[in-house]
C-alpha positions as CSV (number, residue, x, y, z in Angstrom):
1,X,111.9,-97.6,30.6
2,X,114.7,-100.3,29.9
3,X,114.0,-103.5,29.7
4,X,117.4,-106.1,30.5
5,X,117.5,-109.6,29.3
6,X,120.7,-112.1,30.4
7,X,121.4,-115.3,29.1
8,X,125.1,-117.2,29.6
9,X,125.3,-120.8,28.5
10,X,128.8,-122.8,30.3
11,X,131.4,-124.4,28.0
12,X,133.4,-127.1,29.0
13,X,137.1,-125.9,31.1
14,X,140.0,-127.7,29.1
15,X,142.2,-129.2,31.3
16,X,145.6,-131.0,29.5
17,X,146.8,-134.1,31.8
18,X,150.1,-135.2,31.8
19,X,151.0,-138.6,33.0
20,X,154.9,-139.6,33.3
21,X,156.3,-142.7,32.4
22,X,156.5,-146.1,34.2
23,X,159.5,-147.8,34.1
24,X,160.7,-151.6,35.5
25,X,164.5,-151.5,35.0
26,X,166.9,-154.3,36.5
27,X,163.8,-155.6,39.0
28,X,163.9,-152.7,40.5
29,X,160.6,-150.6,40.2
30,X,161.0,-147.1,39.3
31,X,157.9,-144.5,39.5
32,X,158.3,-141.5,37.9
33,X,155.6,-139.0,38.4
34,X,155.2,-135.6,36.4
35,X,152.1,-133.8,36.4
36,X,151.7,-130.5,33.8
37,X,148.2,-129.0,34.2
38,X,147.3,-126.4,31.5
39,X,144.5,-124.5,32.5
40,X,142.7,-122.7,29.7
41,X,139.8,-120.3,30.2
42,X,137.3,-119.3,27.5
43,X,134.9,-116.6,28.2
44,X,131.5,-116.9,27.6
45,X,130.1,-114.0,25.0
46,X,127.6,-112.2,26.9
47,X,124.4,-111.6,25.6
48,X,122.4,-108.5,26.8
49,X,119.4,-106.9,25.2
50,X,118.5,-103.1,26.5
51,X,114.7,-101.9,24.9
52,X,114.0,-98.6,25.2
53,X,110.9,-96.6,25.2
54,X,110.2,-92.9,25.2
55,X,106.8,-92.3,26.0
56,X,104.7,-89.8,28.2
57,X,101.0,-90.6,29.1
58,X,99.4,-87.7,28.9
59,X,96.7,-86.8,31.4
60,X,94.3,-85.8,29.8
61,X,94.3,-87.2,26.8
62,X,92.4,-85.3,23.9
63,X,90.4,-86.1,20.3
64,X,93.2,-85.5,17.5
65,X,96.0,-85.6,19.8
66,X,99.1,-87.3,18.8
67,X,101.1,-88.9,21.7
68,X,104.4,-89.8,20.7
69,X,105.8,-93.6,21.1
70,X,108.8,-94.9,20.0
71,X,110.8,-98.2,21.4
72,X,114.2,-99.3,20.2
73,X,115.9,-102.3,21.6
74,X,120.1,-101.9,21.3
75,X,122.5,-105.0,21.1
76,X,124.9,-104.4,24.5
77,X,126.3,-108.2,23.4
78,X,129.4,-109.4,22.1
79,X,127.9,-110.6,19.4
80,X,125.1,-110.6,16.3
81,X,121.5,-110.7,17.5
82,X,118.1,-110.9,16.0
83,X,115.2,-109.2,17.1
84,X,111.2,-109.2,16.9
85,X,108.0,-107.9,18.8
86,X,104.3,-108.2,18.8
87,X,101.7,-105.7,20.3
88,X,98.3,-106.3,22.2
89,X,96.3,-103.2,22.6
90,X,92.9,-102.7,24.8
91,X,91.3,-100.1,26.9
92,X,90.9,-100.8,30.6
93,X,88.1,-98.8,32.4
94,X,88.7,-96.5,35.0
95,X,87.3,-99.8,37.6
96,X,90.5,-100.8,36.4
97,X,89.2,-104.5,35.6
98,X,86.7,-104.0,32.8
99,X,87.7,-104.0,29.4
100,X,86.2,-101.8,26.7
101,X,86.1,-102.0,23.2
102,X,88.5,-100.8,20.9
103,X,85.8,-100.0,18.4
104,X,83.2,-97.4,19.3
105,X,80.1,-96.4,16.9
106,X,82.0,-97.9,14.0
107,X,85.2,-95.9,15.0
108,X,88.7,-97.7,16.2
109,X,89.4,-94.6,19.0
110,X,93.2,-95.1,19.3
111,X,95.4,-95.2,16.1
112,X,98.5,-96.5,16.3
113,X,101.1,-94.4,13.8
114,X,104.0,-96.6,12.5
115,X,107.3,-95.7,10.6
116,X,110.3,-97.7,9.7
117,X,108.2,-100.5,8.1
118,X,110.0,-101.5,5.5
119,X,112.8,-102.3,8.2
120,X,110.5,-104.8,9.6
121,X,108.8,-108.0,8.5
122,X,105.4,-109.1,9.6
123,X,104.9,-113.1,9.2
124,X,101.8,-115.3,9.3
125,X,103.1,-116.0,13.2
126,X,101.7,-112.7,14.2
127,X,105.2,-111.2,14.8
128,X,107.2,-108.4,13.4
129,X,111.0,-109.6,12.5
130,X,113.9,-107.2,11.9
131,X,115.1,-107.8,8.3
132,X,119.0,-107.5,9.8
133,X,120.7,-108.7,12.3
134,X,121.9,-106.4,15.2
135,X,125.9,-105.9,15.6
136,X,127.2,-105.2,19.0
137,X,126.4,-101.5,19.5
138,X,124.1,-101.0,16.9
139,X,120.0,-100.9,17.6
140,X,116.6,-101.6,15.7
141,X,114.7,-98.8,14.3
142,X,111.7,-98.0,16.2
143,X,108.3,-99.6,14.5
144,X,105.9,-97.3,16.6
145,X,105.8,-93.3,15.8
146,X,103.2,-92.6,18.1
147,X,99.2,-93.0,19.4
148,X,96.2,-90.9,18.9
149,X,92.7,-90.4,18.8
150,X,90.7,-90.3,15.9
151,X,89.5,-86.8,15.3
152,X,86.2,-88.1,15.0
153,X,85.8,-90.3,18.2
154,X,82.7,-89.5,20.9
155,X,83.9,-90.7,24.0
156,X,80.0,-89.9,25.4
157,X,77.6,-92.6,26.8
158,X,74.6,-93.4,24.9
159,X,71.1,-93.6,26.9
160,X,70.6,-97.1,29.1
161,X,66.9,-97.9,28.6
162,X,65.1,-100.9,29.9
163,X,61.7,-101.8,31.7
164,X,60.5,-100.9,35.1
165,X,57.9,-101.8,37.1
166,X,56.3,-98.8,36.1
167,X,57.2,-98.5,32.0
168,X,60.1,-98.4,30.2
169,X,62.8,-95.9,31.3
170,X,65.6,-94.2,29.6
171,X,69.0,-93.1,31.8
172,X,71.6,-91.5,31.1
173,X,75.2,-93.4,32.5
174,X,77.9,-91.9,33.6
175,X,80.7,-92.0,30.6
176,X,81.8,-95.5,30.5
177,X,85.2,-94.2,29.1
178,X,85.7,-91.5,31.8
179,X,89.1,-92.2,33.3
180,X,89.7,-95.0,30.9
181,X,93.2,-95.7,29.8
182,X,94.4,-97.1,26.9
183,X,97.3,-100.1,26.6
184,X,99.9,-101.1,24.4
185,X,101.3,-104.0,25.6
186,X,104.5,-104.4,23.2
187,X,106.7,-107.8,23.5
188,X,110.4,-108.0,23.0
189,X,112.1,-111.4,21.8
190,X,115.9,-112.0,20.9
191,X,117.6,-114.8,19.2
192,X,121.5,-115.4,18.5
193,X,119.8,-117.4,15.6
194,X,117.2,-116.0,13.1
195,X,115.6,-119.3,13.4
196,X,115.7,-119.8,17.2
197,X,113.1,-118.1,18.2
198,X,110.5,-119.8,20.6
199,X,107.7,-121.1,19.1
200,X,104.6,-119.6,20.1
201,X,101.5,-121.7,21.9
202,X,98.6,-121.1,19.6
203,X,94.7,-121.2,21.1
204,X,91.5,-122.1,18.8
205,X,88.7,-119.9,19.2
206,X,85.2,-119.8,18.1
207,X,82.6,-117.2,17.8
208,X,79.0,-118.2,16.7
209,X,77.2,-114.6,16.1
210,X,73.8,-117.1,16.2
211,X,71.6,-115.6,14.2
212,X,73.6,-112.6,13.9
213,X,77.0,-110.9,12.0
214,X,80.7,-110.8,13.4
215,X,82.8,-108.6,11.7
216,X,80.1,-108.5,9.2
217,X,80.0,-112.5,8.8
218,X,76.7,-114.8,9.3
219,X,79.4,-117.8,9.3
220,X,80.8,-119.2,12.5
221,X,84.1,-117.7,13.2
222,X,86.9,-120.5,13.5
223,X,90.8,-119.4,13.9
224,X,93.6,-119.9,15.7
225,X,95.0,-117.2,17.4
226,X,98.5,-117.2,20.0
227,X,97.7,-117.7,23.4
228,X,97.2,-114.4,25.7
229,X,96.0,-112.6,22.4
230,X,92.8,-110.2,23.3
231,X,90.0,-110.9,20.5
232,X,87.8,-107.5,20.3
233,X,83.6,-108.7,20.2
234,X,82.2,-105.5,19.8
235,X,81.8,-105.9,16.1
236,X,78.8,-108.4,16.4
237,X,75.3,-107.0,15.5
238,X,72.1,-108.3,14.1
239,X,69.2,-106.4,12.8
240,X,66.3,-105.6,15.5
241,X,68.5,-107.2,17.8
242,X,71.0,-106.0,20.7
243,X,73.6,-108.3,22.4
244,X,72.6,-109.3,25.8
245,X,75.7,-111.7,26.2
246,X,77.7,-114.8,25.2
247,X,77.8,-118.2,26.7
248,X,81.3,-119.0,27.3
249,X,82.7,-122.8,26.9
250,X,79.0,-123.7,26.5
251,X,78.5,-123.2,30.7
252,X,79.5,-119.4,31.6
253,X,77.9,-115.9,30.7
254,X,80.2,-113.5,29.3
255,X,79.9,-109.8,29.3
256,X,82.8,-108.3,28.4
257,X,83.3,-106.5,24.9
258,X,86.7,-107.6,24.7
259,X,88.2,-111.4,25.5
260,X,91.7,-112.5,26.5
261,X,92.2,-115.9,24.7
262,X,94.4,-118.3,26.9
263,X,93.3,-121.6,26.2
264,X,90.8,-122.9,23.4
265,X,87.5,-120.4,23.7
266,X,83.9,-120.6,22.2
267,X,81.4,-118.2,22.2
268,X,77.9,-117.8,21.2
269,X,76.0,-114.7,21.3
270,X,72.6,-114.2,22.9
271,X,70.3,-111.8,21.7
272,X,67.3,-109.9,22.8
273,X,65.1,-108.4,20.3
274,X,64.5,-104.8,20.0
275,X,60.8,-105.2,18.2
276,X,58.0,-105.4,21.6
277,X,54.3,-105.9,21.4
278,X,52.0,-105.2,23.8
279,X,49.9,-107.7,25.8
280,X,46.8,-106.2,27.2
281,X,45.2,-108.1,29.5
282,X,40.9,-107.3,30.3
283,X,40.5,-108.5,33.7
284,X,36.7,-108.6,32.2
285,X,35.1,-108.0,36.0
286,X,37.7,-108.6,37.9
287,X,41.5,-107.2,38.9
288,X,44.6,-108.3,37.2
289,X,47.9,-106.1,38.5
290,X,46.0,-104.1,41.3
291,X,43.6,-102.6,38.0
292,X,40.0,-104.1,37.3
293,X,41.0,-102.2,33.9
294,X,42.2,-103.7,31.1
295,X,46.5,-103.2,31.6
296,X,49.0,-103.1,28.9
297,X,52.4,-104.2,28.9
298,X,55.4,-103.6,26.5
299,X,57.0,-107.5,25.7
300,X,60.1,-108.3,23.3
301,X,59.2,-110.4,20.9
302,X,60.2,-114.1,20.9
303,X,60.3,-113.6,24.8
304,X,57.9,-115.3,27.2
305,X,55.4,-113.5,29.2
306,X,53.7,-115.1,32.0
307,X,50.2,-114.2,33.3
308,X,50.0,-112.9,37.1
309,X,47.3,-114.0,39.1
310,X,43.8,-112.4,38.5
311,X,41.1,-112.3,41.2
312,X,37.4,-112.0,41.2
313,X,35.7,-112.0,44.4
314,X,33.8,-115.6,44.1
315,X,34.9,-116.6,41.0
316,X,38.3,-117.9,39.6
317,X,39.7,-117.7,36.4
318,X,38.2,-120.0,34.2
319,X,39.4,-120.0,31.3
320,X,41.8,-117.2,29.1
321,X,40.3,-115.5,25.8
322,X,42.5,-114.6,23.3
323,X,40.3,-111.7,21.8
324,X,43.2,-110.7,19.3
325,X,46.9,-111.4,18.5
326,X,48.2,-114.8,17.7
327,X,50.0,-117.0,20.2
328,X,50.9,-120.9,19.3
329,X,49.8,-122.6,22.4
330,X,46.5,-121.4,22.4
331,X,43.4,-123.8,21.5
332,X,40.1,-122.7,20.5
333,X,40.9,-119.4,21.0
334,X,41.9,-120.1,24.7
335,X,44.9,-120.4,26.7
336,X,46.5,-123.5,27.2
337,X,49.3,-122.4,29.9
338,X,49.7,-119.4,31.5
339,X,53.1,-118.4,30.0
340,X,53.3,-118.1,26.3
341,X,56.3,-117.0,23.7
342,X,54.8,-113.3,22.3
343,X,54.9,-113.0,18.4
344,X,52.6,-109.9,18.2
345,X,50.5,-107.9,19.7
346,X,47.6,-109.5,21.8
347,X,44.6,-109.1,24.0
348,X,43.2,-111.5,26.6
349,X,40.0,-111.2,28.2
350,X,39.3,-113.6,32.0
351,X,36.4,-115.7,31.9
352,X,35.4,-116.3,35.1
353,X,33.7,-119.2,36.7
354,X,31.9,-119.3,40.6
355,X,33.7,-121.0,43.4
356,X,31.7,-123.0,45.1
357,X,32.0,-121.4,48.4
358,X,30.0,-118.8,46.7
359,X,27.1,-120.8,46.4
């Protein structure tokens, strides 16, 4: 793959005007006109960067396989150049949209192999420099040696589980990495001037792990990072927790393992906790869920569960029991509201009191 770049920049054409001389001689006027016109051309240096890469996607790309990946860029110019890159990596999924984390089970799945580093300078700006300046003819050495897999990566799915109507079911997925294809953006820049380089638009972003750890951190996560940079998530965890998903900019829900940071970004994780209780709930007489026995339900903690309606032939529910468990709201031992925040496990038994149509 080559990669051209052009730039020409005009100079001024010199142009040398002559005027004769004007002469009054015995009242007579005399008008002598000579006009030399030197025309003098000066050629513009050109300025033309050629990067090339040698690189074959494989396939069928396998654990422990090294994939070669080199990229050189070569001064075609008339003159000195300077030269620097940067790199953005990510995995796309086979949807083609979806990103996926570059980090799996604790495991960064594609290693990128350099050489030729001490030819190269990384600064605080993110970017690699060349150390020298690039005479006509002459090209970089190549920073990248090649990509592989680490030889111990598991590119299989774990187990989906969550709660059906009729318990709590565990799936198997299809292989979320199945077809996926990895990326290594790599970006070019040259400068006549070692210190002409563009500056680069910068983007703050913030990630609150709420409660939980980023990149094994409580604190919030503050930084500035250059726009178009992709900020990997999937090392946020918390302890009898698993991520649901972030609120974006304080108004969106974000899924995504893996964010691409083009203006100022905040995040905040939500989590749901892994550590249930079960409600049971003693229709005491009557039916509650289709049973007139007492029915038991699996509930996160810290999550709400709301009572469905119970029925009694005659009666209606007077009041709730809470036989056992604690729960906040409750007064006297009896529900206040019909949706409560569950802290433990709990039993509730109906009382019931007769309708009046009964009578």
């Amino acid at each position: 793959m080559r990669i051209k770049t052009n730039r020409h920049s005009k100079k001024p054409i010199i142009a040398l005007l002559f005027v004769g001389l004007f002469l009054f001689i015995g009242g007579i006027f005399a008008f002598n006109k000579d006009i030399l016109t030197f025309n003098n051309p000066f050629r513009i240096g050109t300025h033309v960067a050629t990067s090339t890469e040698e690189f074959e996607s494989p396939n069928n790309w396998h654990v422990c396989e090294e994939t070669p990946k080199t990229l050189i860029t070569r001064n075609d110019s008339t003159h000195d150049f300077y030269v620097r890159l940067s790199y953005d990596e990510y995995w796309r999924a086979k949807d083609g949209e979806t990103n996926l984390p570059l980090v799996k089970d604790g495991i960064r799945l594609a290693i990128i192999n350099f050489q030729n580093e001490d030819d190269w300078e990384l600064r605080d700006d993110g970017w690699y420099y060349f150390k020298e300046a690039i005479k006509p003819g002459n090209s970089t050495t190549s920073l990248f040696k090649s990509v592989q897999l680490d030889c111990s990566a598991s590119f299989g799915g774990d187990n989906i589980c969550h709660e059906t109507e009729t318990g709590y079911v565990c799936e198997k997925p299809e292989d979320s990495y199945e077809s996926a294809k990895y990326h290594l953006k790599i970006t070019v820049q040259t400068s006549d001037d070692p210190n002409g380089f563009p500056e680069d638009e910068y983007c703050k972003i913030t990630i609150n792990p709420n409660g939980g750890k980023y990149n094994g951190s409580t604190d919030i996560y503050d930084d500035k990072v250059r726009c178009g940079t992709t900020v990997d998530l999937s090392n946020t965890s918390y302890d009898d927790h698993e991520l649901r998903d972030w609120t974006l900019n304080e108004s969106q829900i974000y899924t995504d393992e893996q964010i691409r940071v083009d203006a100022d970004t905040n995040l905040v994780a939500n989590w749901l906790s892994t550590i249930k209780y079960n409600v049971t709930v003693d229709p005491n007489g009557g039916s509650y869920d289709n049973s007139t026995s007492p029915s038991s339900y699996q509930v996160r903690k810290d999550t709400i569960y709301t009572l469905d309606e119970a029925t009694n032939t005659g009666y209606f529910v007077d009041y709730w029991e809470v036989v056992s468990g604690t729960i906040d709201t409750a007064v006297d031992g009896r529900l206040t509201s019909d949706a409560f925040v569950v802290t433990s496990d709990v039993v509730l038994r109906a009382h019931w009191g007769q309708s009046r149509s009964s009578h």
